[in-house]
C-alpha positions as CSV (number, residue, x, y, z in Angstrom):
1,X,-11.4,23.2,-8.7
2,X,-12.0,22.2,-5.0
3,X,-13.1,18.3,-4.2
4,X,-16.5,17.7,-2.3
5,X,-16.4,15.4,0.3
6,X,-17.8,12.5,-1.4
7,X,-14.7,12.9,-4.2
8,X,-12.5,13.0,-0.8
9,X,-13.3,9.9,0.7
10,X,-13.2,8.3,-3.2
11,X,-9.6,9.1,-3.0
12,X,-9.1,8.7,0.6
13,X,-10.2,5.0,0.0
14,X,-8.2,4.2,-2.8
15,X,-5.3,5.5,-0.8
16,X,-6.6,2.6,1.9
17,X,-7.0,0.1,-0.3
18,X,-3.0,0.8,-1.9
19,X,-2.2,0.6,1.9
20,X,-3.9,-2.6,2.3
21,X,-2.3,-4.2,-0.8
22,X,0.7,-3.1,-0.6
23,X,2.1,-2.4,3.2
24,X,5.6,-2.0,2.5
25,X,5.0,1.7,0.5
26,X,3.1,2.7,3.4
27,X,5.2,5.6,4.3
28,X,4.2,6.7,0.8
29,X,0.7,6.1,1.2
30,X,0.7,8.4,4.5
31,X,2.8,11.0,2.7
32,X,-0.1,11.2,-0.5
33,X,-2.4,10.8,2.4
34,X,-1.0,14.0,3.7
35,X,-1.1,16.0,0.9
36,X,-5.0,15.3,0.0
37,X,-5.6,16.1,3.2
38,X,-3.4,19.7,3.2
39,X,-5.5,20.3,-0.2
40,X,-8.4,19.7,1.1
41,X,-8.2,21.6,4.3
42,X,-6.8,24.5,1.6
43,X,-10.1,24.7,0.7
44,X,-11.8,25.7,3.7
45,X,-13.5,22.4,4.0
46,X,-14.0,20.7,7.4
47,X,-12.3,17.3,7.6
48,X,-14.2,14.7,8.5
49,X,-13.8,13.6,11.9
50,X,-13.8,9.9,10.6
51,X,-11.0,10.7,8.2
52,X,-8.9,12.7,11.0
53,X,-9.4,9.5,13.4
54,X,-7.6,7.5,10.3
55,X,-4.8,10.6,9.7
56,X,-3.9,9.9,13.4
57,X,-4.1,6.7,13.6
58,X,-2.0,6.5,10.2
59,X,0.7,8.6,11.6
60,X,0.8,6.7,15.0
61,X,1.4,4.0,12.9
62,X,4.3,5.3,10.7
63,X,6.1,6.8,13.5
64,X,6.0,3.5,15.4
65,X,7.4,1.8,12.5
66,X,10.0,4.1,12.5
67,X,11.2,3.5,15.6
68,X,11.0,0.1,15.1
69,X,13.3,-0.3,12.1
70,X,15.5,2.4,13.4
71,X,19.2,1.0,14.9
């Protein structure tokens, strides 16, 4: 059964809010983050552009932290 957008952003925030509490699984947060977003798109839905700002953002944000705890 495909989500509607309001069910989306109900997980999308929950996903922000484990973010928020706990910043030291964010890597895993952006990876579940992900993964909604590749079911969602599966279902023909159109992302909302507020929640694409946050994927980018999120993964500017991962890859910057990766580069900063690399050796």
């Amino acid at each position: 059964m495909a989500m509607d957008v309001d069910e989306f952003r109900a997980a999308v925030n929950i996903l922000v809010q484990d973010m928020k509490n706990d910043a030291e699984d964010l890597h895993e947060v952006h990876l579940e983050l992900q993964e909604l977003f590749r079911h969602f798109r599966a279902t023909g839905m159109p992302v909302p552009e507020d929640l694409l700002a946050l994927e980018r953002q999120l993964e500017t944000t991962v890859e910057k932290l990766k580069h900063e705890t690399s050796p």
